[in-house]
PDB file of N, CA, C and O in Angstrom:
ATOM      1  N   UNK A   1     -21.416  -9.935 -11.687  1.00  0.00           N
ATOM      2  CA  UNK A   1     -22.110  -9.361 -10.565  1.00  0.00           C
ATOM      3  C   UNK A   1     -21.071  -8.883  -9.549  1.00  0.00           C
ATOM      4  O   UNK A   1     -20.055  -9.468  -9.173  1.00  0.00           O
ATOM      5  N   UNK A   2     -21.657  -7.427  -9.109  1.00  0.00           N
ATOM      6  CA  UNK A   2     -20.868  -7.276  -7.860  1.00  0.00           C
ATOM      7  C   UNK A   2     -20.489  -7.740  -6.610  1.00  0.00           C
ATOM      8  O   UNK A   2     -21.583  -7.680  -6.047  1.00  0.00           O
ATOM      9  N   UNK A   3     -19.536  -8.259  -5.579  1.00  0.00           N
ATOM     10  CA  UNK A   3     -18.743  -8.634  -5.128  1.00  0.00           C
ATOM     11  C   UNK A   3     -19.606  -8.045  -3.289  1.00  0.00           C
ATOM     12  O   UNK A   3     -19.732  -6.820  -3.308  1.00  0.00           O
ATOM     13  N   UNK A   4     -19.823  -8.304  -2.724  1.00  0.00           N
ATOM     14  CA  UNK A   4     -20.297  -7.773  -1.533  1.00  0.00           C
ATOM     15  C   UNK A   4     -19.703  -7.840  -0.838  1.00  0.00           C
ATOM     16  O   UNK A   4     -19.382  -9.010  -0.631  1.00  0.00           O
ATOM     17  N   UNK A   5     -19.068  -6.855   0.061  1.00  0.00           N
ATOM     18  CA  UNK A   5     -18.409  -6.754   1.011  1.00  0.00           C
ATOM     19  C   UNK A   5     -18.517  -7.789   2.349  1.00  0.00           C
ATOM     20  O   UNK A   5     -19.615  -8.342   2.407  1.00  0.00           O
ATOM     21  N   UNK A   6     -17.842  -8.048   3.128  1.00  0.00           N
ATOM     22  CA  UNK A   6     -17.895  -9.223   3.922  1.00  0.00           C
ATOM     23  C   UNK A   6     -18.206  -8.064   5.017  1.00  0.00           C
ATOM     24  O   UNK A   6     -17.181  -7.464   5.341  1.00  0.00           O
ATOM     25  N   UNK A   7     -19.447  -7.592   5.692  1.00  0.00           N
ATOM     26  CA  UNK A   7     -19.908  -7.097   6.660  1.00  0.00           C
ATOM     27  C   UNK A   7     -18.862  -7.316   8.694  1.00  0.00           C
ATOM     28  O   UNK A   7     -18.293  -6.585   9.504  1.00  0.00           O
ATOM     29  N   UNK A   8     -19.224  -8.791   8.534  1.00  0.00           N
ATOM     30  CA  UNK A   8     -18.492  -8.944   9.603  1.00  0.00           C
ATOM     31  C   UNK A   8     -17.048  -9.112   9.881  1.00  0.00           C
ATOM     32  O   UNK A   8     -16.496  -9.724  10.795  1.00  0.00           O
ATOM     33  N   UNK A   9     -16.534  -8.405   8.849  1.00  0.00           N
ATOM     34  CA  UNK A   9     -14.953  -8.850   9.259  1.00  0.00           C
ATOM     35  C   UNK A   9     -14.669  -7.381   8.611  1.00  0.00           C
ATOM     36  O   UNK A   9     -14.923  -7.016   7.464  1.00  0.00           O
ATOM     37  N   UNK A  10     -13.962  -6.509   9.864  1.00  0.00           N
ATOM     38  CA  UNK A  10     -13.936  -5.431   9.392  1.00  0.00           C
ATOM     39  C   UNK A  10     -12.243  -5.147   8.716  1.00  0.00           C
ATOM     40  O   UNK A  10     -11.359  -5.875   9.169  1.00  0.00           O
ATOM     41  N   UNK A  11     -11.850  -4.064   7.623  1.00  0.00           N
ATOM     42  CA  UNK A  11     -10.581  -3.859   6.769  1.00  0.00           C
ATOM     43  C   UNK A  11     -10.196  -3.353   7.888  1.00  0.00           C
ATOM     44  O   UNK A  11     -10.597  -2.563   8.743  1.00  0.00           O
ATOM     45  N   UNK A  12      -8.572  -4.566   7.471  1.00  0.00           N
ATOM     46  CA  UNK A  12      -7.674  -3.956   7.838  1.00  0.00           C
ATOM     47  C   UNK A  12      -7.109  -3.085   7.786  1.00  0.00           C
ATOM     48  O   UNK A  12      -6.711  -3.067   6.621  1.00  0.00           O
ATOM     49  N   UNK A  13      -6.550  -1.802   8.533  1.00  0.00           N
ATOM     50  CA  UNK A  13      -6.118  -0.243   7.713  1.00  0.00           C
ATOM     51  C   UNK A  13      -5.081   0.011   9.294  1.00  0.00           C
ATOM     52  O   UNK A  13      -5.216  -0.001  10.518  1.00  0.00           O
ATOM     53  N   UNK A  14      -4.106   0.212   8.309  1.00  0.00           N
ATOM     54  CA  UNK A  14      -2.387   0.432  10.007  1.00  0.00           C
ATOM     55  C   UNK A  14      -2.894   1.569   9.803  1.00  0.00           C
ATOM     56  O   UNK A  14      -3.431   2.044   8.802  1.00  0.00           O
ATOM     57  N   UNK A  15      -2.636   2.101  11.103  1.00  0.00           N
ATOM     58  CA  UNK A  15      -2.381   3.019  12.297  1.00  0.00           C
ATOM     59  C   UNK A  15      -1.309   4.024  11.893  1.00  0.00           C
ATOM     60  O   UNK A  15      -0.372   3.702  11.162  1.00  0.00           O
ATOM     61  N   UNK A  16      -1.470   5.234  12.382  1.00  0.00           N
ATOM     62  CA  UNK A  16      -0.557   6.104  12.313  1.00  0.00           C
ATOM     63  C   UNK A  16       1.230   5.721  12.943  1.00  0.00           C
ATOM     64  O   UNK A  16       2.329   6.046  12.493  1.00  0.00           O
ATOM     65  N   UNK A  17       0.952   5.167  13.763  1.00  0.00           N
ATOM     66  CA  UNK A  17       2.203   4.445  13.998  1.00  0.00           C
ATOM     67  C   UNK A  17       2.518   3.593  13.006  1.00  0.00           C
ATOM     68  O   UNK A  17       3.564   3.806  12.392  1.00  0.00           O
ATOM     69  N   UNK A  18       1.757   2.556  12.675  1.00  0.00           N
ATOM     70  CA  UNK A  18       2.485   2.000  11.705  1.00  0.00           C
ATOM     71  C   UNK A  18       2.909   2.139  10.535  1.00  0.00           C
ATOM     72  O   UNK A  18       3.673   1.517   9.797  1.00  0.00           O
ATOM     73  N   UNK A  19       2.168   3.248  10.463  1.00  0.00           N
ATOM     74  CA  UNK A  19       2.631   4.437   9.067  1.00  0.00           C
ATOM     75  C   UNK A  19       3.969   5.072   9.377  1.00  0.00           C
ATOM     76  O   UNK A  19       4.903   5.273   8.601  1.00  0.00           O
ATOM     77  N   UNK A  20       3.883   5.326  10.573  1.00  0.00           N
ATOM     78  CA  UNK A  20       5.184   5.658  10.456  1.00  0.00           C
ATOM     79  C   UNK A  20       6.816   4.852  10.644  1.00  0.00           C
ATOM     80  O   UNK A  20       7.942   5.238  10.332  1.00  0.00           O
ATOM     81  N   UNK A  21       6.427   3.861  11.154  1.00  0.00           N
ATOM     82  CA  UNK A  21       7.189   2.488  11.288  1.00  0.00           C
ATOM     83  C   UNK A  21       7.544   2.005   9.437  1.00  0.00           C
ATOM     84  O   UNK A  21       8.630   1.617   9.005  1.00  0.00           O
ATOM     85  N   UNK A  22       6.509   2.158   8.800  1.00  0.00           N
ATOM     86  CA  UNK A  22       6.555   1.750   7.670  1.00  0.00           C
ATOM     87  C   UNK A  22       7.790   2.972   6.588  1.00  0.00           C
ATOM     88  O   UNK A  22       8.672   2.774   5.753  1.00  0.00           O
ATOM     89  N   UNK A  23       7.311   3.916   7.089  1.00  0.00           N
ATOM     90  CA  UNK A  23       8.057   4.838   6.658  1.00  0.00           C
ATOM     91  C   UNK A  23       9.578   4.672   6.814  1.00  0.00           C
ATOM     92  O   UNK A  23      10.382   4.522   5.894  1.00  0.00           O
ATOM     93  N   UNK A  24       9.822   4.722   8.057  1.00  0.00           N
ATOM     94  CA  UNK A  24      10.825   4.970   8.723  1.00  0.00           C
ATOM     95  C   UNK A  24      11.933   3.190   8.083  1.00  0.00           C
ATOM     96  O   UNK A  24      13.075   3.440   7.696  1.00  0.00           O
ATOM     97  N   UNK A  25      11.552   1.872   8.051  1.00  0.00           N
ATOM     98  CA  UNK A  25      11.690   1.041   7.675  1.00  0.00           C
ATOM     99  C   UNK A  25      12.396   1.131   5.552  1.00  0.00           C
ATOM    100  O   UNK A  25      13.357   0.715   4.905  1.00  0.00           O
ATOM    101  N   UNK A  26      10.915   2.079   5.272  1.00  0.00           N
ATOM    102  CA  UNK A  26      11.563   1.895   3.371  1.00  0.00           C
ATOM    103  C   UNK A  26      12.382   3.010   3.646  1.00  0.00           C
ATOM    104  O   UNK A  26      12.872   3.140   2.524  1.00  0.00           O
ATOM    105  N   UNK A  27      12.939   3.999   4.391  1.00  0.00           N
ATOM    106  CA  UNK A  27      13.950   4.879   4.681  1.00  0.00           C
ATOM    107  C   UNK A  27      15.272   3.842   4.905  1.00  0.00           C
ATOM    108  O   UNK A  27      16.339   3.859   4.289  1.00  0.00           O
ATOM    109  N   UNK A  28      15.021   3.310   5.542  1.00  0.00           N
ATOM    110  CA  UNK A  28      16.470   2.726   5.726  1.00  0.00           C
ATOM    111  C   UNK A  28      16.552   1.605   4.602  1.00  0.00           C
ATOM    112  O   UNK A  28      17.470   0.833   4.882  1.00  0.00           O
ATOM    113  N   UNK A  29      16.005   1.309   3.609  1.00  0.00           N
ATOM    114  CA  UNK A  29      16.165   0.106   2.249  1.00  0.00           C
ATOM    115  C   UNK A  29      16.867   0.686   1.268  1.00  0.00           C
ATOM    116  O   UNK A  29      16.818   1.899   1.468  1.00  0.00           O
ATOM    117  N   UNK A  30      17.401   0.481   0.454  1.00  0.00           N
ATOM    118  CA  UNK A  30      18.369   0.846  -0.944  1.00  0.00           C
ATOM    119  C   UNK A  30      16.718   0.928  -1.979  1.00  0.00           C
ATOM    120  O   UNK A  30      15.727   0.198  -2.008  1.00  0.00           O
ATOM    121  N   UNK A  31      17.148   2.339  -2.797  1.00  0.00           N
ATOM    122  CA  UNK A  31      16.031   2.449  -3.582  1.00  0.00           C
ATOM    123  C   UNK A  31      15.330   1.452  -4.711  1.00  0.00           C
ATOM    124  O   UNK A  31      14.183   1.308  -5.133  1.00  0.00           O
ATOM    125  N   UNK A  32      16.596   0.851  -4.972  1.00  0.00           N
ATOM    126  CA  UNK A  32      16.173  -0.572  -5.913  1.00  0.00           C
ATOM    127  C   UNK A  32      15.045  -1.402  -5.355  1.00  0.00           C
ATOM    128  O   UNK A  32      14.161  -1.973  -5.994  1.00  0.00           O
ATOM    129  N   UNK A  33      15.253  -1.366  -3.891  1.00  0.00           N
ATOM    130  CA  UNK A  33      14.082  -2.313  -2.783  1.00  0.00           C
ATOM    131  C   UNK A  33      12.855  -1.969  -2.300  1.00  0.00           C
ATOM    132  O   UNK A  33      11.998  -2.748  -1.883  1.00  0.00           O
ATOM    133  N   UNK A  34      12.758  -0.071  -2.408  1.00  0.00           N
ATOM    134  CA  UNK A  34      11.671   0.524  -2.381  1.00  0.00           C
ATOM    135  C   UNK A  34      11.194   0.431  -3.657  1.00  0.00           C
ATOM    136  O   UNK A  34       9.983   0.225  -3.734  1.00  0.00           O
ATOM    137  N   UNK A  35      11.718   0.511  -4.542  1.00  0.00           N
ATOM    138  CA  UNK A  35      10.927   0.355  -5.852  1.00  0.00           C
ATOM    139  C   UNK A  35      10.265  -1.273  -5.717  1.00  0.00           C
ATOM    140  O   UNK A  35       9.130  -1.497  -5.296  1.00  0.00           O
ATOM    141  N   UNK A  36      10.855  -1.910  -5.991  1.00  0.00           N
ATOM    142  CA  UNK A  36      10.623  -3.943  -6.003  1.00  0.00           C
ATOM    143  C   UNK A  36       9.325  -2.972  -4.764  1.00  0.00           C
ATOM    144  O   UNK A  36       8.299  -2.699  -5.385  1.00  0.00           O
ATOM    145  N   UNK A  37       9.290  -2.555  -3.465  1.00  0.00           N
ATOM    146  CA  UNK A  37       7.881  -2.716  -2.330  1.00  0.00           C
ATOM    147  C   UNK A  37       7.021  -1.943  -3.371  1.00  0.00           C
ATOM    148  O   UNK A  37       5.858  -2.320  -3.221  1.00  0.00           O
ATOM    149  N   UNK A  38       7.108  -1.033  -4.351  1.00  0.00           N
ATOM    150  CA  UNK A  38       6.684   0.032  -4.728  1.00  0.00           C
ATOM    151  C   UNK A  38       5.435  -1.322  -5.764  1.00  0.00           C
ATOM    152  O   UNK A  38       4.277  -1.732  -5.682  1.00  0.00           O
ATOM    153  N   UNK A  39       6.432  -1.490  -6.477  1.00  0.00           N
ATOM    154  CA  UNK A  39       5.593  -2.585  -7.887  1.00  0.00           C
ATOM    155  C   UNK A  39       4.952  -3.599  -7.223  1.00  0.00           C
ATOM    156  O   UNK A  39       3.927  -4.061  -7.726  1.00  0.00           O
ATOM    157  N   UNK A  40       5.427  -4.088  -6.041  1.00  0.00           N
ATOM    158  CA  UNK A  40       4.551  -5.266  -5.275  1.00  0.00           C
ATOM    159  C   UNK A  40       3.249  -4.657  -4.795  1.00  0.00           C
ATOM    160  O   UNK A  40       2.197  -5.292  -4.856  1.00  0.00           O
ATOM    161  N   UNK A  41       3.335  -3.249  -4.250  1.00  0.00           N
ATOM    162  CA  UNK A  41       1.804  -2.844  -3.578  1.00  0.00           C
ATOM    163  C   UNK A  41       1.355  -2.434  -4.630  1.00  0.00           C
ATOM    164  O   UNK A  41       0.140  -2.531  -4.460  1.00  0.00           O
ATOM    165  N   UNK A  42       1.599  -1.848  -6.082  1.00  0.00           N
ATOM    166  CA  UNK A  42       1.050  -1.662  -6.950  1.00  0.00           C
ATOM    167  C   UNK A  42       0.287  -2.969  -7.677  1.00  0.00           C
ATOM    168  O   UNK A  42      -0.776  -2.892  -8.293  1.00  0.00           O
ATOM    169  N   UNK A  43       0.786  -3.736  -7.542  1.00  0.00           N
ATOM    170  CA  UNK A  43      -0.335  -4.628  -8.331  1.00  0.00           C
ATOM    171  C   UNK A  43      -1.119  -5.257  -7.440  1.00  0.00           C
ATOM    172  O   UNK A  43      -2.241  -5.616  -7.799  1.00  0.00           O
ATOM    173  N   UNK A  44      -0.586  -5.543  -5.893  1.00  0.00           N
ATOM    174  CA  UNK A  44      -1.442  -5.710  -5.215  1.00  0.00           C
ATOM    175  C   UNK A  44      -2.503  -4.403  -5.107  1.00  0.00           C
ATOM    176  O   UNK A  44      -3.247  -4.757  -4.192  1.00  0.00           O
ATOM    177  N   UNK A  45      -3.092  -2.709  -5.687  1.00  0.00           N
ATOM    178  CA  UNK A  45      -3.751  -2.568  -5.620  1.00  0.00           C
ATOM    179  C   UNK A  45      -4.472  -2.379  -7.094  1.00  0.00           C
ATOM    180  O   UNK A  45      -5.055  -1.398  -7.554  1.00  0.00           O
ATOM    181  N   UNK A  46      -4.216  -3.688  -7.669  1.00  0.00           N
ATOM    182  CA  UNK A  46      -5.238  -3.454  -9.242  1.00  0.00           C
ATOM    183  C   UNK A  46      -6.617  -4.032  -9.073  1.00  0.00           C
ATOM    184  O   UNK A  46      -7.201  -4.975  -8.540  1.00  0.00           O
ATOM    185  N   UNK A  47      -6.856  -2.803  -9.921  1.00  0.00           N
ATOM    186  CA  UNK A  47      -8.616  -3.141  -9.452  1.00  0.00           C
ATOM    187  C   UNK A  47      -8.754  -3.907 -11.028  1.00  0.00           C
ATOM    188  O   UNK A  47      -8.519  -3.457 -12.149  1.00  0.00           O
ATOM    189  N   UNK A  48      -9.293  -5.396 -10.527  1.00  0.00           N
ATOM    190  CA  UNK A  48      -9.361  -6.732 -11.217  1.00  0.00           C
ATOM    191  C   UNK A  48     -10.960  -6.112 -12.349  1.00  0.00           C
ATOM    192  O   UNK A  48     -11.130  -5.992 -13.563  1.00  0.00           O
ATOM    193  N   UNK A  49     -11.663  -5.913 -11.359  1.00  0.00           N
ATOM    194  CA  UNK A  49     -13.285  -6.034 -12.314  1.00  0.00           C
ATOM    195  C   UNK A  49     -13.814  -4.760 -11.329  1.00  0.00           C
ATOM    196  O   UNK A  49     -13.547  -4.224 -10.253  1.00  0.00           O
ATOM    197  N   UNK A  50     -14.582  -4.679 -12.259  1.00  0.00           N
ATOM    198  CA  UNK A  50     -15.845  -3.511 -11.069  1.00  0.00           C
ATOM    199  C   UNK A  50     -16.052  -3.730  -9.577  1.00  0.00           C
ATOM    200  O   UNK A  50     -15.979  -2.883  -8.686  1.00  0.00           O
ATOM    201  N   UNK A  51     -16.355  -5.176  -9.462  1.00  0.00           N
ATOM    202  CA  UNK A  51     -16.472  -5.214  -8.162  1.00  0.00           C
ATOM    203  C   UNK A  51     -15.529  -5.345  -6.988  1.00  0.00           C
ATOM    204  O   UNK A  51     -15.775  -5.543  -5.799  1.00  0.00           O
ATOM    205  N   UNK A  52     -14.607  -5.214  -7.507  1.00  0.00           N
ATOM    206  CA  UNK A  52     -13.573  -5.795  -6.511  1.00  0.00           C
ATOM    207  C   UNK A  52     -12.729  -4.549  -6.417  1.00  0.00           C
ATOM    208  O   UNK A  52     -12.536  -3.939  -7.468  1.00  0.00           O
ATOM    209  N   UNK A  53     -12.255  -4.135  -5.417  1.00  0.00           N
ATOM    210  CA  UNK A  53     -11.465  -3.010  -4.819  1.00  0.00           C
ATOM    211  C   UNK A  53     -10.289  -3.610  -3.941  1.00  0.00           C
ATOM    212  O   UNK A  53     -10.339  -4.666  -3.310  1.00  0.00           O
ATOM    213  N   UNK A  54      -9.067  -2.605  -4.035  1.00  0.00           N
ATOM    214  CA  UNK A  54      -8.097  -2.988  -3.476  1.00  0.00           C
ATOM    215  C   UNK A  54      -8.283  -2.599  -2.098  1.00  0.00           C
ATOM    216  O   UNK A  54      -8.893  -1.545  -1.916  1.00  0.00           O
ATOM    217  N   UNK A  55      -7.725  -3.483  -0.718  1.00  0.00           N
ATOM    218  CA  UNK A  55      -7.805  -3.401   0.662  1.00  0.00           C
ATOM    219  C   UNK A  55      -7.049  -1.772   1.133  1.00  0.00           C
ATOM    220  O   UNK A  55      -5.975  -1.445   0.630  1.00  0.00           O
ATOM    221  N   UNK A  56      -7.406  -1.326   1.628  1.00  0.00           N
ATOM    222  CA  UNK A  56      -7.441  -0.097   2.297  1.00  0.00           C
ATOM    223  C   UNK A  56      -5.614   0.153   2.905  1.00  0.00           C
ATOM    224  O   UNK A  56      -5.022   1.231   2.943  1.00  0.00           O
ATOM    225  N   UNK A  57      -5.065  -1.220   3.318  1.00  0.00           N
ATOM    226  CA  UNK A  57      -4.193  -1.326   3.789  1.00  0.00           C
ATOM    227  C   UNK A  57      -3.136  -1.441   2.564  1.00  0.00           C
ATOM    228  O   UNK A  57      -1.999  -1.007   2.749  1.00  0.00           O
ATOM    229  N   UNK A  58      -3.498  -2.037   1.272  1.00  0.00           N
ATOM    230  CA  UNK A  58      -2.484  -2.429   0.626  1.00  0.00           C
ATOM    231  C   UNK A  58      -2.463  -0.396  -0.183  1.00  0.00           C
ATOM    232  O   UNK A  58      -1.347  -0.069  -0.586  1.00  0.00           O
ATOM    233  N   UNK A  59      -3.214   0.335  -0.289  1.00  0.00           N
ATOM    234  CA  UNK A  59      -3.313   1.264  -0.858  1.00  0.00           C
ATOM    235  C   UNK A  59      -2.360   2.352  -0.145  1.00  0.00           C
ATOM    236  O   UNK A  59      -1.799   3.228  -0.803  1.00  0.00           O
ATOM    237  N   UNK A  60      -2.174   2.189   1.715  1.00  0.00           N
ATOM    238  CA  UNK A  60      -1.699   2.901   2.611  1.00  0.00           C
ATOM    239  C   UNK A  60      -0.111   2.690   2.108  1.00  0.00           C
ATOM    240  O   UNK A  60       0.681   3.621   1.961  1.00  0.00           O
ATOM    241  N   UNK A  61       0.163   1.400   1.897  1.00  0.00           N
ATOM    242  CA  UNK A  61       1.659   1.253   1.414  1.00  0.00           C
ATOM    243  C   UNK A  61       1.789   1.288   0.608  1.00  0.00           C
ATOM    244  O   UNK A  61       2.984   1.570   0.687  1.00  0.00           O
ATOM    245  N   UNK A  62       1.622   1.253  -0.329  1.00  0.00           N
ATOM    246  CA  UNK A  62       1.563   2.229  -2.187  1.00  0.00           C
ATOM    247  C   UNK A  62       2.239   3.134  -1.767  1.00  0.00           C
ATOM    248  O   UNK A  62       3.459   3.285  -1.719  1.00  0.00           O
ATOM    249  N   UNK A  63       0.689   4.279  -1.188  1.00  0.00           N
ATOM    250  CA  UNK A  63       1.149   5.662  -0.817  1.00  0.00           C
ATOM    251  C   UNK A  63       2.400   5.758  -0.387  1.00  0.00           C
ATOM    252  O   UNK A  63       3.221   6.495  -0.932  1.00  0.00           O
ATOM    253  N   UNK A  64       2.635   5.090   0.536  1.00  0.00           N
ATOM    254  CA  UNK A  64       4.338   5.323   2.054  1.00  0.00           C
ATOM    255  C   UNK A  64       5.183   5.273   0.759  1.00  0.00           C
ATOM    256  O   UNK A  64       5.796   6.304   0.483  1.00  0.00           O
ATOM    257  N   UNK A  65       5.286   4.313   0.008  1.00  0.00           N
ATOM    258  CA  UNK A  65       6.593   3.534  -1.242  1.00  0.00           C
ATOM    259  C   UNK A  65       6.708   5.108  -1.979  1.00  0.00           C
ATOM    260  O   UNK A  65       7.817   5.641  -1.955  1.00  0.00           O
ATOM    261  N   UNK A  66       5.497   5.876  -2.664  1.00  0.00           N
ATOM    262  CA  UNK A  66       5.541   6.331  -3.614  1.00  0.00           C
ATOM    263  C   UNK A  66       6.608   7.535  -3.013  1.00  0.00           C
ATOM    264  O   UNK A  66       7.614   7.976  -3.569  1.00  0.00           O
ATOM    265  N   UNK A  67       5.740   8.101  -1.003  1.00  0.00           N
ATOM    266  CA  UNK A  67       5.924   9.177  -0.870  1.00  0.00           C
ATOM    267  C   UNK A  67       7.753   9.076  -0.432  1.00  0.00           C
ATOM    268  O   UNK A  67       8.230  10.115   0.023  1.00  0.00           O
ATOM    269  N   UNK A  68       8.362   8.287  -0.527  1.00  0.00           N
ATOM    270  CA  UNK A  68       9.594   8.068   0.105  1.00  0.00           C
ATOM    271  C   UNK A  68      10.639   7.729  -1.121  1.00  0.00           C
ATOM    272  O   UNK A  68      11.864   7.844  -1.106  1.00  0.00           O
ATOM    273  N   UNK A  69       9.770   7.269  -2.207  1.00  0.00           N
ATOM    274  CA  UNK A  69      10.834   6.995  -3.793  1.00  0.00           C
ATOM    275  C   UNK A  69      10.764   8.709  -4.308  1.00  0.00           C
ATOM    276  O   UNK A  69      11.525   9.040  -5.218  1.00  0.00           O
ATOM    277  N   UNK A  70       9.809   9.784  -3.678  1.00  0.00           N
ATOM    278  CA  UNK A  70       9.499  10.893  -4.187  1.00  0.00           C
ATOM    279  C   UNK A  70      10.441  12.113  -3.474  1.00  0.00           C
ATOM    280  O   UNK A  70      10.739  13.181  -4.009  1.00  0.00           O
ATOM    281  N   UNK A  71      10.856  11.619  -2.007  1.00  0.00           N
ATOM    282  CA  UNK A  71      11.810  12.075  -1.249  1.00  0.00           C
ATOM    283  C   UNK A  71      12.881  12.059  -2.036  1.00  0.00           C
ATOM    284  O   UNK A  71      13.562  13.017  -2.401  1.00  0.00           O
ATOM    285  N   UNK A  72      13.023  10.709  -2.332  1.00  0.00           N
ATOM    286  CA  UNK A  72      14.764  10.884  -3.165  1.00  0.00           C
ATOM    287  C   UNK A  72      14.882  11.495  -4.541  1.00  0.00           C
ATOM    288  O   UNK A  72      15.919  11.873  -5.087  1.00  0.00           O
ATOM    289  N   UNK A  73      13.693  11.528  -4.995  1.00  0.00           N
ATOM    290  CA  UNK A  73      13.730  12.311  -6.633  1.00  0.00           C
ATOM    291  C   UNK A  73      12.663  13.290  -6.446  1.00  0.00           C
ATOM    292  O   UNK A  73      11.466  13.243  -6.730  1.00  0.00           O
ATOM    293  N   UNK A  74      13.203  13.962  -6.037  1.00  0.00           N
ATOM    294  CA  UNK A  74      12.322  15.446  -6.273  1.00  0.00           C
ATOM    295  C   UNK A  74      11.955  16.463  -7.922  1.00  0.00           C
ATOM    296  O   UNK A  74      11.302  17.506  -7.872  1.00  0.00           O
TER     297      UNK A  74
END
C-alpha cells in the first residue's frame, strides 16, 4: 500500500541561496569528492517501492553534483 504523505510537516526544499552556496561549496572540492556527494545523493534519491519518493531536497543536490561534475567534463 501506498505511503501517505505526512500533511503537517511540510518538505524541506533550499532556497535559491542555498543553491547557490551549495554550488559554490562542490566548486571548491576535488572532483573525486563531488563524485563520492554525487553517489551519496544518488542513492539517497532511489525510489525504494511505488510509494515512496525521494525528498525534494535530496533531488536539488543530485542536480547541483551532476551540474558541476558536467562543468568539468563537457
Amino acid at each position: 500500500m501506498a505511503r501517505r504523505p505526512e500533511l503537517g510537516k511540510p518538505e524541506e526544499v533550499l532556497s535559491r541561496d542555498d543553491l547557490k552556496e551549495l554550488a559554490r561549496n562542490l566548486s571548491l572540492l576535488s572532483e573525486p569528492a563531488v563524485r563520492d556527494f554525487y553517489q551519496s545523493a544518488h542513492r539517497e534519491c532511489a525510489i525504494i517501492n511505488r510509494g515512496t519518493f525521494p525528498p525534494a531536497r535530496a533531488i536539488q543536490q543530485l542536480v547541483q553534483a551532476w551540474k558541476t561534475l558536467r562543468k568539468w567534463n563537457p
